[in-house]
C-alpha positions as CSV (number, residue, x, y, z in Angstrom):
1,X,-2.1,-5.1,10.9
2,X,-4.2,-7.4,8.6
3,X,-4.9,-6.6,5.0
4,X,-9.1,-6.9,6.4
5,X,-8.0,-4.0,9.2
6,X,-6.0,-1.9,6.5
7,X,-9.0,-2.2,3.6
8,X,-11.7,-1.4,6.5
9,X,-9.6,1.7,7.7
10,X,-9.6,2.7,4.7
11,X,-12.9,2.3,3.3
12,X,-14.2,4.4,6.5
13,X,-11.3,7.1,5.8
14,X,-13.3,7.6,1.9
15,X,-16.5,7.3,3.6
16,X,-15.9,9.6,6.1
17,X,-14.1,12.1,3.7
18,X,-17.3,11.9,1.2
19,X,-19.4,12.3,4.4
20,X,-17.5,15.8,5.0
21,X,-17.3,16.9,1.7
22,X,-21.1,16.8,1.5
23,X,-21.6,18.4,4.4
24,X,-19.5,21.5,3.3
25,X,-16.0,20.9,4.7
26,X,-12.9,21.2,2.0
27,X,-10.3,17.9,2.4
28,X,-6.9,20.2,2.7
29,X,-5.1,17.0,3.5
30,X,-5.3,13.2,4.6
31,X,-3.2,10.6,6.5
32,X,-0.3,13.8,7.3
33,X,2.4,11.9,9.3
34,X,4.7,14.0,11.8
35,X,7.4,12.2,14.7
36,X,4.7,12.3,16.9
37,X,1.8,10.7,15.4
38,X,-0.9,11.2,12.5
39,X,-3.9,13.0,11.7
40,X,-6.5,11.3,9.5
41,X,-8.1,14.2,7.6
42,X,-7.2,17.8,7.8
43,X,-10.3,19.6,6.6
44,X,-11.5,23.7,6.8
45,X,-14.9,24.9,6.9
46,X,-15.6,28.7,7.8
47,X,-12.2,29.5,8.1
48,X,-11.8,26.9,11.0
49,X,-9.2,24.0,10.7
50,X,-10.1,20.7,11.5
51,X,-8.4,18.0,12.8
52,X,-10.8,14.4,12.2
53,X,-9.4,10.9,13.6
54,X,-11.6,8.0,11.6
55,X,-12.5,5.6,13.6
56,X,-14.1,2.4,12.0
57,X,-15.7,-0.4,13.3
58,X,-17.8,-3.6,11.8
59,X,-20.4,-4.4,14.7
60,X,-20.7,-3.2,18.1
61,X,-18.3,-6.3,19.8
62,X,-15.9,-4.0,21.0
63,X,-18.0,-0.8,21.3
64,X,-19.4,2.2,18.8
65,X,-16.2,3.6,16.9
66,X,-16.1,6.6,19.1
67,X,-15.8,5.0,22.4
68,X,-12.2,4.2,21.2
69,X,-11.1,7.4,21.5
70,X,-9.4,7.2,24.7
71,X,-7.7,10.4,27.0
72,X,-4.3,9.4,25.7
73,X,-5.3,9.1,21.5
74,X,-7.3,12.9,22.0
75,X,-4.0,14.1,24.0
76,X,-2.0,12.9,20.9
77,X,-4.4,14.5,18.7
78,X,-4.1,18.0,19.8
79,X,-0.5,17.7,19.7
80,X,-0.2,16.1,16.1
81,X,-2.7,19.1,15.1
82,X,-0.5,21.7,16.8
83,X,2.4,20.0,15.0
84,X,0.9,20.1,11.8
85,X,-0.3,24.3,12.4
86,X,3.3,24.8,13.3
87,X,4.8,23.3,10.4
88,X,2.1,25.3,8.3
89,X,3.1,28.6,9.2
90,X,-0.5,29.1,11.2
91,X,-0.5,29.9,14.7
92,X,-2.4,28.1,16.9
93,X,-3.1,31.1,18.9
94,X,-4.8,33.5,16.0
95,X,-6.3,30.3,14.2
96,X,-9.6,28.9,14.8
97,X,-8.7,25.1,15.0
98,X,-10.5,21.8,16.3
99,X,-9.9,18.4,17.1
100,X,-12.6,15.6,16.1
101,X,-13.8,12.2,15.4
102,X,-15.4,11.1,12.4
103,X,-17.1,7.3,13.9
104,X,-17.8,5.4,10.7
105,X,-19.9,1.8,11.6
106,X,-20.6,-1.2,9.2
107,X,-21.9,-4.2,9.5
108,X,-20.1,-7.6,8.5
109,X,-20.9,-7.5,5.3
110,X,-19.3,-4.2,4.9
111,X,-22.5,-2.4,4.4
112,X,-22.4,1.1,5.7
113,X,-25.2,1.6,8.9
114,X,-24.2,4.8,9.7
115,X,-21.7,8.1,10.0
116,X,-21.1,10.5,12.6
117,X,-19.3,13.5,12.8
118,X,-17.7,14.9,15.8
119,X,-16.4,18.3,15.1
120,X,-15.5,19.2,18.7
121,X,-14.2,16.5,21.1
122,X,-11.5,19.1,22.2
């Protein structure tokens, strides 16, 4: 991946994390690696754990940031999040847990245009 790529990803990843912070979530963890993938921000709000992928995009070429959430990325998602109650001690059964997307857009100068959070894509 290209230094450009790795300094976009993560300028979204902060700008997405300041976006939930503001709007009342607590950052419990970010970028939490397991065998079976990653999950970009582990947040809670209300007792409910939330599982974000940051998607960020400059432009609309290849589509708005969450359209690159395909079936396959959200399957991998619930199980990384499953993974990571596991390992936590936290049952997935008895805790209120989501998966979601936080679709973070700029334009080519870097300049933000815009932040959406998707708290419940599963």
């Amino acid at each position: 991946m290209s230094d450009a790529r790795v300094r976009l990803g993560r300028r979204g990843e902060d700008l997405a994390v300041d976006t939930l912070i503001q709007r009342g979530y607590t950052l419990v963890e970010r970028n939490w690696y397991c065998q079976s993938g990653e999950v970009d921000v582990v947040a809670c709000r209300d007792e409910a754990w939330y599982f974000f992928e940051v998607r960020t995009r400059r432009g609309r070429r290849f589509g708005a940031p969450e359209d690159s959430v395909t079936e396959a990325k959200l399957q991998r998602m619930i199980d990384v999040a499953r993974l990571y109650l596991a390992e936590h001690d936290l049952n997935v059964y008895q805790v209120d847990w989501r998966v979601g997307v936080v679709a973070v857009e700029m334009d080519r100068a870097g300049r933000l245009l815009r932040i959406e959070v998707y708290e419940h894509i599963w």
